[in-house]
C-alpha positions, -999 to 999 in steps of 0.1 A, spaced: 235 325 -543 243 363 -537 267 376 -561 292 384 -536 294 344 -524 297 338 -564 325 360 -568 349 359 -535 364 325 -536 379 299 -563 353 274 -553 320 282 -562 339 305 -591 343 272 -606 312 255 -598 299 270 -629 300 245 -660 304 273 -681 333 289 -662 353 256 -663 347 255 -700 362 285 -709 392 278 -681 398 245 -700 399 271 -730 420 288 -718 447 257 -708 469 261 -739 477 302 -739 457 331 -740 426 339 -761 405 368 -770 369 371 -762 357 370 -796 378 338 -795 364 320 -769 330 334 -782 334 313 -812 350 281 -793 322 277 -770 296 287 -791 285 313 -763 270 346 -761 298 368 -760 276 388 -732 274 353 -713 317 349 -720 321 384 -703 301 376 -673 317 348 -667 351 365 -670 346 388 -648 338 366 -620 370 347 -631 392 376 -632 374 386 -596 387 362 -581 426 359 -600 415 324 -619 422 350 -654 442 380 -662 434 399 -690 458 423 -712 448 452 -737 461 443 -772 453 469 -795 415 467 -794 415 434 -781 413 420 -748 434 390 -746 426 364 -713 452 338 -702 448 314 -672 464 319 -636 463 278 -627 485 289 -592 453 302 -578 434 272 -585 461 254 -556 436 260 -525 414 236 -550 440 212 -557 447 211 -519 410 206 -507 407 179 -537 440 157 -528 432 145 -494 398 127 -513 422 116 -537 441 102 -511 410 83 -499 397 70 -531 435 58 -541 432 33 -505 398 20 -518 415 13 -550 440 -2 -534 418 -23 -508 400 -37 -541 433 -47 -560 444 -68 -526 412 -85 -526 410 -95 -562 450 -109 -559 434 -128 -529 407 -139 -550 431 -149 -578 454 -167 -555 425 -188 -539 415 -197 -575 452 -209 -584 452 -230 -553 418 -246 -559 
């Protein structure tokens, strides 16, 4: 996939496993690299990459602290994912809900046998 498509929207930003890793990382407060280097036992060339294409598209800001660079998630741009995701949430809840009415009706037709 052309770098461009990789870096322009929230979606295939986090199609990367390795992306979502350090995003889950990054879930309870900000981190430096060197941090998340040694968390994810990762490259710390691979844990720039990857922040930078996070940072591209607003899923992690990053803020000088001395000489480190400290990288805290943005979870408000990860909405337009949240969005997409609900309406097969939605879906999969009505299956779920389908299968519990059939197995009361199968329980019912037991208790009456």
């Amino acid at each position: 996939m052309p770098r461009s498509a990789t870096t322009s929207d929230v979606f295939n930003a986090i199609a990367e496993s390795r992306r979502r890793e350090i995003l889950d990382a990054l879930i309870l407060g900000e981190k430096a690299v060197g941090t998340l280097v040694d968390d994810l036992a990762m490259p710390q060339p691979q844990v720039s990459k990857h922040l930078r294409v996070l940072s591209e598209v607003g899923l992690v800001r990053c803020r000088q602290a001395g000489r480190h660079r400290l990288y805290r998630l943005e979870p408000a741009r990860l909405r337009p994912f949240h969005d997409w995701l609900a309406k097969y949430e939605h879906a999969l809840d009505a299956r779920f809900d389908r299968v519990a009415d059939y197995l009361m009706d199968l329980q019912q037709q037991g208790d009456d046998q």
